[in-house]
N, C-alpha and C positions, 0 to 999 in steps of 0.2 A: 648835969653831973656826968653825964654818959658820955659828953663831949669832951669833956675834961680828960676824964679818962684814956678817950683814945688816945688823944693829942698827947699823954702824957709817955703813953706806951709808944707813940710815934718818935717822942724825945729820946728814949730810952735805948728803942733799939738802933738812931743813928747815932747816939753815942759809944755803943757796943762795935756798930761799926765806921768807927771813924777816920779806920786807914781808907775807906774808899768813898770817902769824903778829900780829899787831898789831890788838889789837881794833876790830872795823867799828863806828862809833855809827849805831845805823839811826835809820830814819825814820819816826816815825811814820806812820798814816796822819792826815790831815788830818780836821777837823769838814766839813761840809757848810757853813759859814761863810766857814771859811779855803778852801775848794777854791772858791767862787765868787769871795771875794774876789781868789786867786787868777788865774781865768780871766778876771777883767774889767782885772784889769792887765797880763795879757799881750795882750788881744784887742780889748779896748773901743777904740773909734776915735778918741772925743776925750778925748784924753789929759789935757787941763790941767783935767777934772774929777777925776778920781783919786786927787791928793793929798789931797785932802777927804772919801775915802772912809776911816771907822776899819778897823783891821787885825782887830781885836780883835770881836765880838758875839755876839750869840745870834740875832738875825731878819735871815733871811735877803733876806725880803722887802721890810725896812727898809733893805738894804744897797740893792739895787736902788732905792729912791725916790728915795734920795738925789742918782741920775742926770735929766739934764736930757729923754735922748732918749727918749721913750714907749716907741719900738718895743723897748727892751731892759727886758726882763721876767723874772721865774724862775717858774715852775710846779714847786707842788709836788710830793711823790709821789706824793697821793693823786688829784693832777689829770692827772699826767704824760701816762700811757696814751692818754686819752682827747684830748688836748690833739697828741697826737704821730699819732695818727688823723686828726685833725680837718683838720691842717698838710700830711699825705704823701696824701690818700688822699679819694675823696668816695664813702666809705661811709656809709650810713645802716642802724644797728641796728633794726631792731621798724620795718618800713615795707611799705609798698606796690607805692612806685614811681611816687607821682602827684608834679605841683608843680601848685599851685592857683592862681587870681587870683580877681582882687575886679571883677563886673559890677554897674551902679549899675541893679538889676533885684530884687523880692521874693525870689527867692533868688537870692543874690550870689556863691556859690562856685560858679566853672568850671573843668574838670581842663582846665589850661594845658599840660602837657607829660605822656607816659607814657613811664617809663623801658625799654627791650626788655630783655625777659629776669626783668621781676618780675611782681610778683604781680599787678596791675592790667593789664601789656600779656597776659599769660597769659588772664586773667580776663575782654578783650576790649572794656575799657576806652577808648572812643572819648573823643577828642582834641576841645575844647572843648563836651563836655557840661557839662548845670547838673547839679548834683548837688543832690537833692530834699531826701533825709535818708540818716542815718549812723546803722546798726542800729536803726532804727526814729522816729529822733529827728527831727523835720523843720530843715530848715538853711534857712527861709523869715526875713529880719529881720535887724538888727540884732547880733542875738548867735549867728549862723549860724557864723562863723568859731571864735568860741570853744567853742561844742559842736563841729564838728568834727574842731578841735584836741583838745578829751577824750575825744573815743571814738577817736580815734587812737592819743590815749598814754598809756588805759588799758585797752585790747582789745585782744585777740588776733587774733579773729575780726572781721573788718569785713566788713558788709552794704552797700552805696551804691545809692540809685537813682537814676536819673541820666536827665535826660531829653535827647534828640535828636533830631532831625526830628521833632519831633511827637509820638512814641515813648517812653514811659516805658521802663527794663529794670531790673531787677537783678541787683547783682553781687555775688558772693562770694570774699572773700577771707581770706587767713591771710598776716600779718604774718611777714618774714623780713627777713636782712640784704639788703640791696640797694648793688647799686655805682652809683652816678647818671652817667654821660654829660655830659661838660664840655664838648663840640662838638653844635651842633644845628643842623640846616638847615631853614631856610622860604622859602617862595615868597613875596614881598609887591610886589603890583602887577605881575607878570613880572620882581622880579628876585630872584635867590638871595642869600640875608643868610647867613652862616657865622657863626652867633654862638660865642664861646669865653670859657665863664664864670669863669675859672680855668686856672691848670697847676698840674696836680696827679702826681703818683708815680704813683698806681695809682687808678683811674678803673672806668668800664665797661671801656675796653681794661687787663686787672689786670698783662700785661706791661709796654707801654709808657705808660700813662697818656694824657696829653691830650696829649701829642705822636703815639703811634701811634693814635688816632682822629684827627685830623685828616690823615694822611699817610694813611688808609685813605678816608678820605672823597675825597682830594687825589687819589691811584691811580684812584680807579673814577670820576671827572670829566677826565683829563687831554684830553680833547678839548674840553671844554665852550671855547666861543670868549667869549661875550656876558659883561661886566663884572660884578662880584658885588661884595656887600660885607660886608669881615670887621670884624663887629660885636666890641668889646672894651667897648664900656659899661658901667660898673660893675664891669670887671674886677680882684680886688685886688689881683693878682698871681701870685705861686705861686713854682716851684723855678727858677734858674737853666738848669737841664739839662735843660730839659721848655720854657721860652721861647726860648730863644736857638737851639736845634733846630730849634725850631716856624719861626723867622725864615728859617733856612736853606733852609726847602722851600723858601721864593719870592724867595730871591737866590744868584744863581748865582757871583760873587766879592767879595772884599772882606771889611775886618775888619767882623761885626758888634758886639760890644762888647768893652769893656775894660772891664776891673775891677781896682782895685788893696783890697789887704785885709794887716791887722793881724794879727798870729799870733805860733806860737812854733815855733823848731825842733825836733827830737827831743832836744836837751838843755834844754828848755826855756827858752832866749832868745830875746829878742823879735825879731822875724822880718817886714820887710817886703815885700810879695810883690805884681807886676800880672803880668796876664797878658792876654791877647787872641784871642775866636775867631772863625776865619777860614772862609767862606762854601767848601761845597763845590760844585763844578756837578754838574747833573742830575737835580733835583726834583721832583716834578710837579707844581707850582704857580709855577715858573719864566716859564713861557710864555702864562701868565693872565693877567685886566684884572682888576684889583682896586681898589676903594678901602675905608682901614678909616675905620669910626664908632666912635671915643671921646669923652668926655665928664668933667669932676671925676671922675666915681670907677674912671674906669681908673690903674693905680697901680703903678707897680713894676716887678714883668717883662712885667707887661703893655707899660709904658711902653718896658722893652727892647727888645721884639717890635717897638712902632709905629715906634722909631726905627730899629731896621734895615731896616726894609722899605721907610723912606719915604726913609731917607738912601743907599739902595743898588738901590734898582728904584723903575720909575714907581708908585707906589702911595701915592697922597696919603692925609693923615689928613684929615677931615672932621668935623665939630660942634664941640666945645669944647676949649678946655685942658684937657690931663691933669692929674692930681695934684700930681706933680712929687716922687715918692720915688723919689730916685738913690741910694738907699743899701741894705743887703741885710744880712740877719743870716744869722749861723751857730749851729746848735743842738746842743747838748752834754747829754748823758748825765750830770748831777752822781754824787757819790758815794753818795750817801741815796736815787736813783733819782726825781729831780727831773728839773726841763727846763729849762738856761740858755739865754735864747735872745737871743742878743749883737749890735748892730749895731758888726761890722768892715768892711764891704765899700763902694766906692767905686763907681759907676758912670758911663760917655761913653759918649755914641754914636760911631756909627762915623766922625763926622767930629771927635769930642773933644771935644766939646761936655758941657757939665756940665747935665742938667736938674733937679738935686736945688733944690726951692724957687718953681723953676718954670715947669714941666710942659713938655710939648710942642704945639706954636701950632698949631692945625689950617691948612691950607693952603686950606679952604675950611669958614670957619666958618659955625655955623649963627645962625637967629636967630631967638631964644628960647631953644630947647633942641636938644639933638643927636636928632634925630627919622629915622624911617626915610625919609619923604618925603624930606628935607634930604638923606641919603645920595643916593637915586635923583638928585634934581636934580643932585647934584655929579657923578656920574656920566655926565648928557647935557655936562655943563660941560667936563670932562676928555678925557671918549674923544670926544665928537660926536656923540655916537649919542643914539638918542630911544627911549626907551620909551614899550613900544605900552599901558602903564597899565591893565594884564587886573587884574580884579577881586581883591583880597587873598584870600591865605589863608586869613587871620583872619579867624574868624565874628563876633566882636567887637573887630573892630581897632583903633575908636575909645572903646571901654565899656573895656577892660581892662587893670586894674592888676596888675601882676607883682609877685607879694609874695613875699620873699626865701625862700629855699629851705630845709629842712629841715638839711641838711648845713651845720653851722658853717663858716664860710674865717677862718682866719688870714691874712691877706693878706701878701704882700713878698715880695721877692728872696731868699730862702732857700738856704741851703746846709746839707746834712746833714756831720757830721763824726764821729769819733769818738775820742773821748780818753782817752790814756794817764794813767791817774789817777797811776801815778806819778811827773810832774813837778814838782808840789807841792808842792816846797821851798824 
């Protein structure tokens, strides 16, 4: 009787529930085709290319050409890794810790910058030596840079002599990862240049990246009175959440950007979204004299940075027109363990102003090029003040070319994301 019972109350209650008695047609998972194809139709920004994208293929990287905006690209899997390194982070694998330039002198490689904490500032590596030869190879001529570059990237071991005051020495080193420093400070002419090559994730600061180097530099100057200039030259960009920060040490209210972006909800429908972030007080870089020096290849968040600063504190832009990328990608994890890396994002400055196309007008341009001199001038221009013009830094101030840095940059407004693969239906 007892058995009856249950059984009966077992009928009972899967009659009660008999919609989940009804078989589910699942989902596949998607190809690494369809999942991109997918993610560019929920997130891709201009839309009336789209319809011209096939649903349907096998190359991945063909779907992507078919788009008009460069910046949106896929990296494979085998590139991913490295590629996603290259984007959050200015790590350099199998290094030293030097960046070099090019003097118009018998031998032409000078150690331009030493990184603290690697193998080269350990090793005691003084800051604008020539470097003689590289494990015994002399780097005199011509093809000085190119031997360099191979005993570099194929030793372990690097030897350098390197001469200085007069002084021959040699150094010994063993190659290791190195994190590089995206905030650097020089003295030129008596006046301080804050240069900031990038914003990056994780940097030499591996918590906060190039926003907490520059807030640790910003801290241990808060008294400093006399005008400085924050150099962004050449800057490509970097992360949203590492510039817009960066803005806020030296503006005390106000929106500094807006950004409206393409997306999709948690059910996967398309999803249009702005947002805006608002300046907080008490910075230490608030109550400074600043002007920044950019040029063409500042770009992106860098350009976010210049326009907060300039549209919300006295802190004019000086030398050239910026770039003029108001626009920002978001990077996604594909299925196959690829990198879609999508341009959704919209960018204003804080007075709403559109610069995508073109750039931001220096308020005191230069002429010829964006030069550090030009800075200082603008600087007696602006504040009043006159610089007492104390001898550069630079031991070759006028001889040296800055040759790009070992550490790739993928440049732009960047947003990291991470994605539910299964929306993909």
């Amino acid at each position: 009787m007892r058995t009856r019972l249950l059984i009966t109350l077992l009928l009972l209650s899967l009659v009660g529930c008999s919609d989940l008695m009804e078989p589910v047609k699942a989902t596949g998972t998607p190809s690494e085709y369809e999942y991109n194809y997918w993610l560019l139709q929920k997130t891709y920004l201009y839309e009336d290319e789209l319809a011209d994208l096939p649903e349907h293929g096998d190359s991945v990287q063909a779907l992507y050409e078919k788009l008009e905006d460069g910046y949106t690209r896929y990296v494979p899997p085998s590139k991913s890794e490295s590629a996603a390194i290259s984007i959050n982070t200015s790590m350099v694998e199998g290094d030293i810790g030097i960046e070099y330039a090019y003097a118009m002198q018998n031998y032409p490689v000078v150690v331009y910058r030493v990184y603290p904490e690697s193998p080269a500032a350990r090793a005691g590596v003084p800051r604008y030596g020539i470097i003689i030869s590289a494990n015994g190879i002399s780097l005199e001529g011509d093809k000085a840079f190119a031997v360099y570059d191979s005993v570099l990237n194929y030793s372990s071991d690097v030897e350098l002599e390197i001469l200085k005051d007069s002084t021959v020495t040699t150094y010994t080193m063993k190659k290791e990862t190195v994190y590089a420093p995206t905030v650097f400070v020089d003295t030129i002419s008596g006046t301080i240049f804050i240069t900031i090559t990038t914003f990056k994730l994780t940097t030499y600061d591996q918590q906060e990246g190039t926003l907490g180097e520059l807030r640790s530099y910003l801290d241990s100057t808060s008294d400093y009175k006399k005008p400085r200039v924050i150099d962004i030259r050449n800057n490509p960009g970097g992360h949203v959440n590492q510039c817009i920060p960066a803005a806020d040490l030296f503006v005390s209210k106000g929106t500094l950007s807006t950004r409206s972006w393409r997306g999709f909800d948690g059910y996967g429908n398309n999803a249009y979204n702005k947002t805006s972030a608002v300046a907080s007080a008490g910075d230490p870089g608030e109550k400074g004299k600043f002007v920044i020096l950019a040029n063409g290849g500042s770009a992106s968040c860098a350009e976010i940075f210049a326009a907060a600063v300039t549209e919300l504190a006295d802190i004019p832009v000086v030398g050239d027109t910026t770039f003029g990328k108001g626009i920002g990608q978001t990077n996604w994890n594909t299925i196959d363990g690829g990198l879609a890396i999508i341009t959704n994002l919209e960018f204003l400055t804080p007075k709403g102003n559109s610069y995508h196309k073109k750039g931001i007008i220096p308020q005191y341009p230069c002429e010829g090029s964006a030069t550090t001199s030009c800075a200082i001038d603008a600087i007696e221009k602006h504040f009043g003040t006159k610089s007492k013009k104390k001898s550069s830094s630079f031991t070759f101030d006028k001889e040296l070319t800055v040759l790009p840095r070992k550490t790739s940059s993928i440049g732009g407004a960047i947003v990291i994301d991470s994605t539910r693969r299964d929306l993909c239906k």
